[in-house]
C-alpha positions, -999 to +999 in steps of 0.1 A: +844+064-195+843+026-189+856+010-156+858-027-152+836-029-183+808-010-173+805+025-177+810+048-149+775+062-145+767+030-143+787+017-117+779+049-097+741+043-100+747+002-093+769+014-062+745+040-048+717+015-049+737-011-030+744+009-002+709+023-005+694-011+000+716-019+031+707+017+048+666+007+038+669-028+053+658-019+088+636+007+077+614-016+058+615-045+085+594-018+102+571-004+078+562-041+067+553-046+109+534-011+108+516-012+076+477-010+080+473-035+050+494-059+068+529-074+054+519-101+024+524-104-015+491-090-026+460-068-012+426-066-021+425-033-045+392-025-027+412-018+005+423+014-013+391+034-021+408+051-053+411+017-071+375+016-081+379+056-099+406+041-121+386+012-131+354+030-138+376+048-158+394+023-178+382+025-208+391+062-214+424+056-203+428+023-231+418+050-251+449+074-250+472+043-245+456+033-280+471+067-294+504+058-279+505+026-295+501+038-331+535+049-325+551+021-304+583+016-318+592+049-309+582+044-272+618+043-252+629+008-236+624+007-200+662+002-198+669+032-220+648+053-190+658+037-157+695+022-165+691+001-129+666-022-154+694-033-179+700-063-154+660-075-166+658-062-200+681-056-226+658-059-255+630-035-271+597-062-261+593-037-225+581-002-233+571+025-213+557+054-218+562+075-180+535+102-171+548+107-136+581+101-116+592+112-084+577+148-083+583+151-121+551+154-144+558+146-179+544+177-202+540+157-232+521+126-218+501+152-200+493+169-232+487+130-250+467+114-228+450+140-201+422+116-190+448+094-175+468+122-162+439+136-144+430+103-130+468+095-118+467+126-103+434+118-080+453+090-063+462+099-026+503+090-022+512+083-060+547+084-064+548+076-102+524+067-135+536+046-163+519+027-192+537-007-191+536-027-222+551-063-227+557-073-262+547-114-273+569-138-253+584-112-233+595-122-199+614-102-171+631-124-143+629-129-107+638-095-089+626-074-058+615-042-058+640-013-039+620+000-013+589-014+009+571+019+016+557+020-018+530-004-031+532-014-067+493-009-088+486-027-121+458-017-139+449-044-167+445-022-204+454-048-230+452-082-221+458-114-240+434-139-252+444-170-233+449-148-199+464-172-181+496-173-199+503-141-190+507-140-156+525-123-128+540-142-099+551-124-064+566-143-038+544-180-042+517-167-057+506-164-091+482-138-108+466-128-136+454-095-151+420-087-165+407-051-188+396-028-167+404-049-135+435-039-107+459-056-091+479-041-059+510-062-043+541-057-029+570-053-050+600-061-026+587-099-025+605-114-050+584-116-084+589-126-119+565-115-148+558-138-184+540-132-215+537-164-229+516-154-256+516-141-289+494-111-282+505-074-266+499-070-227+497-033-214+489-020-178+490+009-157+513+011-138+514+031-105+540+033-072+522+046-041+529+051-006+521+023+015+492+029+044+513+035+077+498+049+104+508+091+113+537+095+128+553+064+101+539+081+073+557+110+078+590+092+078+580+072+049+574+103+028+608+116+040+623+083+028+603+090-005+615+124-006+653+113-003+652+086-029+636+114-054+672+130-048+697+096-056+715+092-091+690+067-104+664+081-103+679+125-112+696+097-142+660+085-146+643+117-151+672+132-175+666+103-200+628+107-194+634+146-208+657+137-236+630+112-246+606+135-249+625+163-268+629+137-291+593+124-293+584+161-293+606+166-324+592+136-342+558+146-336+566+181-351+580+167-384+551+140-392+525+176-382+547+195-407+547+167-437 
């Protein structure tokens, strides 16, 4: 059923996240004064000890996203996953390939690539694990992320030649990634992401809870717990499942051939 153009799912998820926002406002104006990395665009990875395990461990994880790739074109759309991301992407140059989400642990991806799942699963506080890949000349917008008790990890898989035209911006500063090296900022600063190459750029891609002290921690894992419950994301995690039935099923037939 369409209302106003859009269809209803989709105004209920767009609504829910509005009033979500304006009920997280206050929150996160104190978790960004109580956060023991402080309240700026980007932190040094090395301020979060587990950073270094995933880069010693890069390579093995390039590995299984290597797998993945053979099959890319059948890799869902970040849109076709999280609907919320139709207002960045409406195209099939973002890909995604979800290993963990809000409590959810994907069975096939765990089953695909296990080094990576095993090394996702080491990281204190991670909310959810994704393989991120940008297609040549792919570019998502300005946006902010939803919530500020969750930090936003890149770790840099497949990166283009000339590096530094593919870049990541967050709030007035600009980055870049490198193989095998991380990046950790905060997504609720506006950011904008380009590849202005002609060459594939791929990252892991990790949510984790921000550094609080006790007693905010806590509250911030409530928060966490709630958001796990809203229409986007139960939407979110339904789409992830019928993805991987399908995936499952292709996978069966080329095994069978």
């Amino acid at each position: 059923m369409a209302v106003g153009g859009r269809p209803l799912p989709d105004r209920l998820v767009a609504a829910t996240a509005a009033v979500g926002e304006r009920l997280l406002s206050p929150i996160e104006r104190l978790l960004g004064s109580r956060s023991l990395l402080g309240d700026r665009p980007f932190f040094d990875p090395r301020d979060l000890p587990w950073t270094a395990r995933l880069e010693e461990g890069w390579q093995a994880i390039r590995a299984e996203l290597d797998l993945l790739l053979e099959r890319l074109e059948e890799l869902p759309n970040f849109q076709e996953i999280s609907s919320d991301q139709r207002s960045l992407t409406e195209d099939n140059r973002w890909k995604t390939a979800f290993i963990y989400g809000y409590g959810y642990r994907s069975p096939l991806l765990a089953r695909l690539c296990p080094r990576t799942t095993a090394l996702v699963e080491s990281v204190p506080g991670m909310v959810t694990a994704m393989f991120s890949i940008l297609a040549p000349g792919k570019e998502i917008p300005p946006h902010r992320g939803p919530y500020k008790g969750l930090l936003r990890y890149h770790l840099g898989l497949i990166v283009p030649q000339e590096a530094e035209r593919c870049w990541i911006r967050v709030d007035n500063q600009i980055r870049y990634w490198r193989e095998g090296e991380s990046l950790l900022f905060d997504d609720t600063f506006e950011h904008e992401v380009a590849n202005e190459t002609d060459q594939l750029r791929a990252v892991l891609f990790l949510d984790v809870l921000r550094p609080l002290p006790p007693a905010e921690g806590l509250f911030n894992r409530a928060v966490v717990k709630g958001i796990a419950l809203s229409p986007f994301i139960r939407e979110a995690l339904r789409n992830q499942r019928a993805w991987e039935r399908q995936f499952e099923g292709a996978l069966g037939r080329k095994a069978a051939a």
